[in-house]
Every structure is written in structure tokens, then in C-alpha cells.
Backbone as CSV, one residue per row, in Angstrom:
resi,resn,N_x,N_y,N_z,CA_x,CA_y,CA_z,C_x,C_y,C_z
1,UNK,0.822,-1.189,0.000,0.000,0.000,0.000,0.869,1.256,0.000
2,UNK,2.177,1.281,1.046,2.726,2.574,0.735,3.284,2.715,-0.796
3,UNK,3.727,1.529,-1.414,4.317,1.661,-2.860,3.209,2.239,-3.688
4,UNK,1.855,2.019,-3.336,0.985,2.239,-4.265,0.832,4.442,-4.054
5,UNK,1.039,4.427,-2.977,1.092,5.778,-1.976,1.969,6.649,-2.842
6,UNK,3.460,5.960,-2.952,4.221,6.751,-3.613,4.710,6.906,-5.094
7,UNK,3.314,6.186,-5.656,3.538,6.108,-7.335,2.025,6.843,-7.199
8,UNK,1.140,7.134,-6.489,-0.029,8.251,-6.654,1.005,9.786,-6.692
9,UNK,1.544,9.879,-5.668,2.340,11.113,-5.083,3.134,11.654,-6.105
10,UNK,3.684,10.499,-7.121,4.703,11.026,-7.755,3.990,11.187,-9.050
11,UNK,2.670,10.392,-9.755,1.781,11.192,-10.518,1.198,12.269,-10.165
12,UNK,1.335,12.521,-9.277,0.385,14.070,-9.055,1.112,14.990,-8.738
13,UNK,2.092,14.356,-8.233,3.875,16.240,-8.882,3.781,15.836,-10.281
14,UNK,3.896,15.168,-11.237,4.060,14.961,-12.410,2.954,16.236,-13.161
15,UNK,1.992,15.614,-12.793,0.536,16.269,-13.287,0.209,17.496,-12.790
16,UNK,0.957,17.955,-11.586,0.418,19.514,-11.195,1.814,20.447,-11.324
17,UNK,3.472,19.745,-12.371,4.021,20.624,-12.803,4.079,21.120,-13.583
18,UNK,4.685,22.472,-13.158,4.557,23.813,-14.366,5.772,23.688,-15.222
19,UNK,5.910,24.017,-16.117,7.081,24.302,-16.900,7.043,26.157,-17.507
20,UNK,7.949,26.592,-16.894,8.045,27.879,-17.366,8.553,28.436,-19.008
21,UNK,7.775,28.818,-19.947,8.724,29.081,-21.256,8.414,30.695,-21.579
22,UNK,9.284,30.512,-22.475,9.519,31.949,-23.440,9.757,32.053,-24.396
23,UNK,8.960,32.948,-25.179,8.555,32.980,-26.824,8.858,34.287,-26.808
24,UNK,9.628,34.645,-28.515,9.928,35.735,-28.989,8.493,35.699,-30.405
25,UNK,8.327,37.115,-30.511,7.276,37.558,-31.685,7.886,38.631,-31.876
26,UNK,8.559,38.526,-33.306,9.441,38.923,-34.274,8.696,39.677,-35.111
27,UNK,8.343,41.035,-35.426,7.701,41.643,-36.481,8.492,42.296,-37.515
28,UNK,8.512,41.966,-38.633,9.635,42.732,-39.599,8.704,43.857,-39.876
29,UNK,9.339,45.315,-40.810,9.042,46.057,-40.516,8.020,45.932,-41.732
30,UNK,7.962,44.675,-42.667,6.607,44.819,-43.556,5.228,43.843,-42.992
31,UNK,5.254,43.938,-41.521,4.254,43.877,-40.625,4.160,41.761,-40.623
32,UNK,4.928,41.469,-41.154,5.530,39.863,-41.308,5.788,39.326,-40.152
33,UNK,5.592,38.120,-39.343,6.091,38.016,-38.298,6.905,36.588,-38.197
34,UNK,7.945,36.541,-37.582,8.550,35.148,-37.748,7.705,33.784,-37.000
35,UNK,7.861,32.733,-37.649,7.515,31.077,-36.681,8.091,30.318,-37.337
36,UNK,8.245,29.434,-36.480,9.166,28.452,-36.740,8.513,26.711,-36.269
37,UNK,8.485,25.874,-37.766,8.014,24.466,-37.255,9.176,23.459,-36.429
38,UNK,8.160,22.854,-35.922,9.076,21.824,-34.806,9.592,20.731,-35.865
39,UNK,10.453,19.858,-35.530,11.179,19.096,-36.557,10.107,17.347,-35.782
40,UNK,10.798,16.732,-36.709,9.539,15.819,-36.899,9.672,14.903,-35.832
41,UNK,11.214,14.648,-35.184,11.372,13.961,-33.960,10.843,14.735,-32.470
42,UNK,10.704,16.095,-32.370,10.779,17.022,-31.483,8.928,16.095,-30.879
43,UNK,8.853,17.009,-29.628,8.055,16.785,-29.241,6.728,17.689,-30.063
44,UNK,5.511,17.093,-29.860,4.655,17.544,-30.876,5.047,18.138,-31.746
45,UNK,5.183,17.361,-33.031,6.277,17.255,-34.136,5.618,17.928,-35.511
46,UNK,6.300,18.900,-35.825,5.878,19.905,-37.035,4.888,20.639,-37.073
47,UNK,4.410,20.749,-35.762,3.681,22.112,-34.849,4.467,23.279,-35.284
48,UNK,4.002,24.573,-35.582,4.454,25.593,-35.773,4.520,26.331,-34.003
49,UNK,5.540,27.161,-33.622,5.660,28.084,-32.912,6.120,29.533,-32.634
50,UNK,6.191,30.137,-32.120,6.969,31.500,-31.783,8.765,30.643,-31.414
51,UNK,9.519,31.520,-31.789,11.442,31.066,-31.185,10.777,30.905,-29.957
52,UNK,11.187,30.323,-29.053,12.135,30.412,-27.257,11.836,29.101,-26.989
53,UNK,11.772,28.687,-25.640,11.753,27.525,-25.071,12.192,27.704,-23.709
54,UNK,12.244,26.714,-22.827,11.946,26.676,-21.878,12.965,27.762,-20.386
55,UNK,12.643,28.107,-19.622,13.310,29.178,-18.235,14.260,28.209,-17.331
56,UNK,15.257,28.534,-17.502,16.155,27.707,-16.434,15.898,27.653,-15.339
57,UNK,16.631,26.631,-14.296,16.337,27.681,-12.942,17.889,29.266,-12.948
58,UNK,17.444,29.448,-12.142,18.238,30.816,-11.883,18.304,31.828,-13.027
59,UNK,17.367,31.784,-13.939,17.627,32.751,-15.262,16.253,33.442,-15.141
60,UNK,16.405,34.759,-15.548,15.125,35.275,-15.700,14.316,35.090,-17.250
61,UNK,13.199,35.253,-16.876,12.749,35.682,-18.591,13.286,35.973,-19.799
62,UNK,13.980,37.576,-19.598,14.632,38.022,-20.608,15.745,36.939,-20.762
63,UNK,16.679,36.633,-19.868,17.905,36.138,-20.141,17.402,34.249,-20.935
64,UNK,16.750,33.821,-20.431,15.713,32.656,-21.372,15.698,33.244,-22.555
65,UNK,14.671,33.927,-23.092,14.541,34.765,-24.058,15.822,35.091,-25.321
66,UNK,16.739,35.336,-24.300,18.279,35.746,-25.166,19.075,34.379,-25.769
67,UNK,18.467,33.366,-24.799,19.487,32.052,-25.070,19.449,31.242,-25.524
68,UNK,17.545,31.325,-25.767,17.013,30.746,-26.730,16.939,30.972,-28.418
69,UNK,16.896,32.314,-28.247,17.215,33.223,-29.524,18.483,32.725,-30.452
70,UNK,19.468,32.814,-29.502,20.475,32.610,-30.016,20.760,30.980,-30.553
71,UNK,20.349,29.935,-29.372,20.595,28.835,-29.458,19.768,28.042,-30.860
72,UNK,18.581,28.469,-31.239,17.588,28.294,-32.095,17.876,28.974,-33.323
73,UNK,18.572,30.124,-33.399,18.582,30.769,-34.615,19.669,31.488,-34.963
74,UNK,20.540,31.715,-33.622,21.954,32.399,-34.157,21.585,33.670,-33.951
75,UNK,20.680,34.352,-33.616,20.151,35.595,-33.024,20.504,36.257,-31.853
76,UNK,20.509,37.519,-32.043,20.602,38.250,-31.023,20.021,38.989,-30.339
77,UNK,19.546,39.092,-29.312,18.154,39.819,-28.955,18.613,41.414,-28.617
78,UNK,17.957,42.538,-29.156,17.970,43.719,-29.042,17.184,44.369,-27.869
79,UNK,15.937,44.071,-27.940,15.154,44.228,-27.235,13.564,43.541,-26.896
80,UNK,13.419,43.180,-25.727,11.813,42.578,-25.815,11.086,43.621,-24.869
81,UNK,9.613,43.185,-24.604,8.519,43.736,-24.183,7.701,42.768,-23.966
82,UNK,6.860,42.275,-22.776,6.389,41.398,-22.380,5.159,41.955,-22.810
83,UNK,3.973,40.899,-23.921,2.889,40.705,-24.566,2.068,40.353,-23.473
84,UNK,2.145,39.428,-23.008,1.477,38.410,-22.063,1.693,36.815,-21.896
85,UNK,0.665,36.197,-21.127,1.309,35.407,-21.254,-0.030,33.813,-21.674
86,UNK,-0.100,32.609,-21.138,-1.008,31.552,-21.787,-0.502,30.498,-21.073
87,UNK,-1.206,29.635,-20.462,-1.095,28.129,-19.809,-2.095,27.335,-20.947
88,UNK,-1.604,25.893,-20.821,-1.505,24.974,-21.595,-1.353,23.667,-21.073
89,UNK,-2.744,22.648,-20.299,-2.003,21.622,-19.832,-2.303,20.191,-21.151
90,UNK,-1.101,19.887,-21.105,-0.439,19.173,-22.470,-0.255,17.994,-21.575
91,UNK,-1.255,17.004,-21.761,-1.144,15.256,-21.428,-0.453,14.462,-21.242
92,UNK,0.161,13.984,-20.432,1.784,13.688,-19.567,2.553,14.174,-19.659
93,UNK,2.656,15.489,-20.033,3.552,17.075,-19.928,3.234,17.674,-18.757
94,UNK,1.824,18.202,-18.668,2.270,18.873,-17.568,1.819,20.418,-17.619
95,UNK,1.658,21.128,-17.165,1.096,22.700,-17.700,2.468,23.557,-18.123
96,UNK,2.253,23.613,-19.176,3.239,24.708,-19.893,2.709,25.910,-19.689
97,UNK,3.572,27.140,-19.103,3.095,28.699,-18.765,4.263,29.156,-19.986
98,UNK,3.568,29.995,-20.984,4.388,30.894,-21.486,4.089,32.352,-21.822
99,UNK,5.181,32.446,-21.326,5.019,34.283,-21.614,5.820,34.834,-22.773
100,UNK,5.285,35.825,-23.502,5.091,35.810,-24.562,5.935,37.291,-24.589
101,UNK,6.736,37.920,-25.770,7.402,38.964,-25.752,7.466,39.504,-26.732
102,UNK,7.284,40.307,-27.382,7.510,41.368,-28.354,8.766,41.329,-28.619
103,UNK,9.579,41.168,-29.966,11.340,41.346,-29.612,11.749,42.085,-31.122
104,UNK,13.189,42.531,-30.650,14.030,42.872,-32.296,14.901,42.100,-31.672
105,UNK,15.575,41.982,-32.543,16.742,41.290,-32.842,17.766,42.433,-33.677
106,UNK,19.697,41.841,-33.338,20.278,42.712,-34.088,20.411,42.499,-35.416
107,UNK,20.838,42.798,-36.574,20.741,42.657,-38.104,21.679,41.348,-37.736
108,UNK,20.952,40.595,-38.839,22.557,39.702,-39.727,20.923,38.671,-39.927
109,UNK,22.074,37.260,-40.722,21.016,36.434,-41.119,20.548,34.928,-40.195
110,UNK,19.221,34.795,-39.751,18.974,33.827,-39.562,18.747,32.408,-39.690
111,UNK,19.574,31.365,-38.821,20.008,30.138,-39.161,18.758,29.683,-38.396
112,UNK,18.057,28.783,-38.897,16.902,27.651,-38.321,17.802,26.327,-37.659
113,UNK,18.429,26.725,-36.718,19.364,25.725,-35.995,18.098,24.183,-35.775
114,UNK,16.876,24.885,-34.474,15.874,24.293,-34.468,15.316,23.757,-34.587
115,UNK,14.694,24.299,-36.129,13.229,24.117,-36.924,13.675,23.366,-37.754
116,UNK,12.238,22.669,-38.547,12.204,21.761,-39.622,12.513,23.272,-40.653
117,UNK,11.734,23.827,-40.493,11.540,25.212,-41.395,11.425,26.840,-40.602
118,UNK,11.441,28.133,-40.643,11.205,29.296,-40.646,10.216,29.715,-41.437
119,UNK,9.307,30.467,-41.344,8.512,31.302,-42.144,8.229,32.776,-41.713
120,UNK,8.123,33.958,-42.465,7.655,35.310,-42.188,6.353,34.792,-42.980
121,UNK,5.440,35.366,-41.931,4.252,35.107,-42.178,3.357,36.673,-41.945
122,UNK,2.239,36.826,-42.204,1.485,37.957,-42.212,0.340,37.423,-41.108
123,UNK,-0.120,38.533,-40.336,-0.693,38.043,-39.053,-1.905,37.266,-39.607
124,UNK,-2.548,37.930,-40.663,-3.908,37.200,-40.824,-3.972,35.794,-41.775
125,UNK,-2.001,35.456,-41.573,-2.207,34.391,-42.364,-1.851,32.911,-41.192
126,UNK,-2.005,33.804,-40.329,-1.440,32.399,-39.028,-2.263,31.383,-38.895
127,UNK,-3.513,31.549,-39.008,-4.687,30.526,-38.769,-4.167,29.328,-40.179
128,UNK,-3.663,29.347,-40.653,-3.121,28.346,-41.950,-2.063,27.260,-41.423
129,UNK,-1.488,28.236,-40.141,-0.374,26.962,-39.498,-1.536,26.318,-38.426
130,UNK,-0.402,25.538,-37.957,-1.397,24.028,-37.059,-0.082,24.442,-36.141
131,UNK,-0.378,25.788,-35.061,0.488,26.054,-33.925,-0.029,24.932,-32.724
132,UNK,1.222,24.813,-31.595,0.963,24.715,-30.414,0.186,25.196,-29.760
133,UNK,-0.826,24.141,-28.539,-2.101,24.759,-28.647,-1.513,25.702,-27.499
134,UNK,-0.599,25.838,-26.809,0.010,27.069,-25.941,-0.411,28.520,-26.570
135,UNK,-0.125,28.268,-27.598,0.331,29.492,-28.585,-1.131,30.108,-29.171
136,UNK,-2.394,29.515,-29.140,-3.243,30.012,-29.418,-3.887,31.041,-29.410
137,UNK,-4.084,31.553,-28.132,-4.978,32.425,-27.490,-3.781,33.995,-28.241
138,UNK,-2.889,33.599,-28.499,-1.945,34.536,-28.979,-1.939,34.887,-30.284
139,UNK,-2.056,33.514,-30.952,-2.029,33.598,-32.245,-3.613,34.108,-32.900
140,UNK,-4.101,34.019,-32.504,-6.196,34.600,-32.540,-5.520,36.498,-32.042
141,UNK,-4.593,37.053,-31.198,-4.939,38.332,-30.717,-4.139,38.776,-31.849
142,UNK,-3.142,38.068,-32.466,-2.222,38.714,-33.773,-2.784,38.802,-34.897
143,UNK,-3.920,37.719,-35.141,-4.063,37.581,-36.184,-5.313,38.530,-36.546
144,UNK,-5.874,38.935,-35.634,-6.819,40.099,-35.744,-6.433,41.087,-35.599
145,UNK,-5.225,41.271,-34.915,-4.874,42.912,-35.254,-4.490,43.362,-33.859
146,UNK,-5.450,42.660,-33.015,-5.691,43.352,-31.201,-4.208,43.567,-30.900
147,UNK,-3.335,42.602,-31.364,-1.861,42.688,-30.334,-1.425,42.924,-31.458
148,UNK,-0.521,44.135,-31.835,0.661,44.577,-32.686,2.428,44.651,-32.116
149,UNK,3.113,43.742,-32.381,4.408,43.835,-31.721,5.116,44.986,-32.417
150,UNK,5.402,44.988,-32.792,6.073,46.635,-33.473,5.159,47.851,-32.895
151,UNK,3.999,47.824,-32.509,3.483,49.769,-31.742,4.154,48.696,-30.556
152,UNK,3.427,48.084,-30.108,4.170,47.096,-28.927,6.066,48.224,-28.111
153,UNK,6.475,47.508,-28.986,7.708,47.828,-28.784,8.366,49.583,-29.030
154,UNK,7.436,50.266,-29.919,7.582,51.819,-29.781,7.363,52.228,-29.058
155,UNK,5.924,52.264,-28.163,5.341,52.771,-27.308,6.339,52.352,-26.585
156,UNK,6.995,51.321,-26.039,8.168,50.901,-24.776,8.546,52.283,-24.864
157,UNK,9.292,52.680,-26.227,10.538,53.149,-26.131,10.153,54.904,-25.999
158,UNK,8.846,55.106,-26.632,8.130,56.085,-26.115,8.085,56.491,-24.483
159,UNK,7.716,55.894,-24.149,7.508,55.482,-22.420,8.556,55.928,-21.896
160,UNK,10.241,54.905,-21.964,11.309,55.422,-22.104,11.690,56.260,-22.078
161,UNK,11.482,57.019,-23.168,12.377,58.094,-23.630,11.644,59.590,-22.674
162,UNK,10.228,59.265,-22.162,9.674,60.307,-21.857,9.901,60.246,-20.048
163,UNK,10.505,59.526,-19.849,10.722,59.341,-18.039,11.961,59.941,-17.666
């Protein structure tokens, strides 16, 4: 009975953990936004997503954000702005929390270290990919217009510049 005790205990830390992530939303300046598909071995396999992945311990957001950037695409992060964020509980995963960021990146060219593929896509053309269902509630506020990452990221610097 206690064996049975401690294989309940250890499904139900299983089932009530969080996994912390972080997604970049890339807007080029002809209102295009980057995603990137999962490769076919990856977990939920040739799902489209936003760059990032998962929060270390001891790292914050942004610094996630930066290491993922880089590690995924050879990128460099310039600047982000936190969008919001979306939970997701995904069936012997576990609840995925991701928070979501507005970003530039510095110039040069992007390597799909990652992905099966990259695409610049146009917001109202996102409903055509088959995203992570994390990514939804995000991909519905882009694709209508509600969330713009580029005013997103001016207004920051607006804000900024006026303090």
C-alpha cells in the first residue's frame, strides 16, 4: 500500500508541474512576423511556434529569451517587451506557462538551428499553421490585429524616452 502511496504522489507532482517558457514575436518592418516548425522527432512534431523555449532555474525571462534566440537561430536579442502570457495543460507534460514577448533582434542572417523550417508570415495568415495549442490564445490576438508587436515595442521606447 505505501508503494501504491508513492507512485499516486509522484503522478500528481508529475501532473500539477509547471514548466516555465519563453517565446519571442518577431515583427519585420513589412508587418511579417517570424515562426518556426518543430522538426519531426521534437516533441509535438511539425507544430508551428513563436522562437524560445523553456526558463532555467536561476535565469530570468529576458535572459531565457536571449538564449534561446540565439541557441535556435543564431540571433541576437535587441530588445523585448512582455505581450502576455497563456497556460496549456499538455497530457503527460504537464502545464506549460508561457510568456510571450515582443522582440528585435540585431541585423545579420537567420540560421533555423531548431526548426524543420522558418517562415515570415502575415498576421492574418497564421490561422493556416497548425500552432501549439500554448500558442493560441496569442495567435487569434495577432491575427486580428488586437496585439501589434512593433506599436508594442515603440510605445516601450516612447515610455522610455519620456521618463
Amino acid at each position: 500500500m505505501a508503494g501504491s502511496r508513492m507512485l499516486l504522489d509522484e503522478l500528481e507532482t508529475t501532473d500539477t508541474k509547471m514548466v516555465q517558457v519563453v517565446a519571442a514575436v518577431i515583427e519585420r518592418s513589412d508587418r511579417r512576423l517570424l515562426i518556426g516548425q518543430r522538426r519531426v522527432h521534437d516533441t509535438s512534431p511539425l507544430k508551428w511556434e513563436f522562437p524560445g523555449g523553456k526558463v532555467e532555474l536561476a535565469e530570468s525571462a529576458e535572459q531565457a529569451l536571449a538564449r534561446e534566440l540565439r541557441e535556435e537561430l543564431g540571433a541576437t536579442l535587441r530588445r523585448a517587451v512582455w505581450i502576455g502570457s497563456s497556460e496549456f495543460r499538455y497530457p503527460q507534460r504537464g502545464v506549460v506557462a508561457v510568456n510571450f514577448f515582443a522582440a528585435t533582434l540585431e541585423p545579420g542572417d537567420l540560421q533555423p538551428k531548431a526548426f524543420q523550417q522558418i517562415a515570415w508570415v502575415l498576421p492574418r495568415e497564421l490561422a493556416n499553421y497548425d500552432f501549439l495549442p500554448a500558442n493560441a490564445p496569442l495567435v487569434a490576438e495577432l491575427a486580428t490585429g488586437r496585439i501589434r508587436p512593433g506599436e508594442l515595442l515603440a510605445a516601450s521606447l516612447d515610455s522610455a524616452s519620456a521618463d
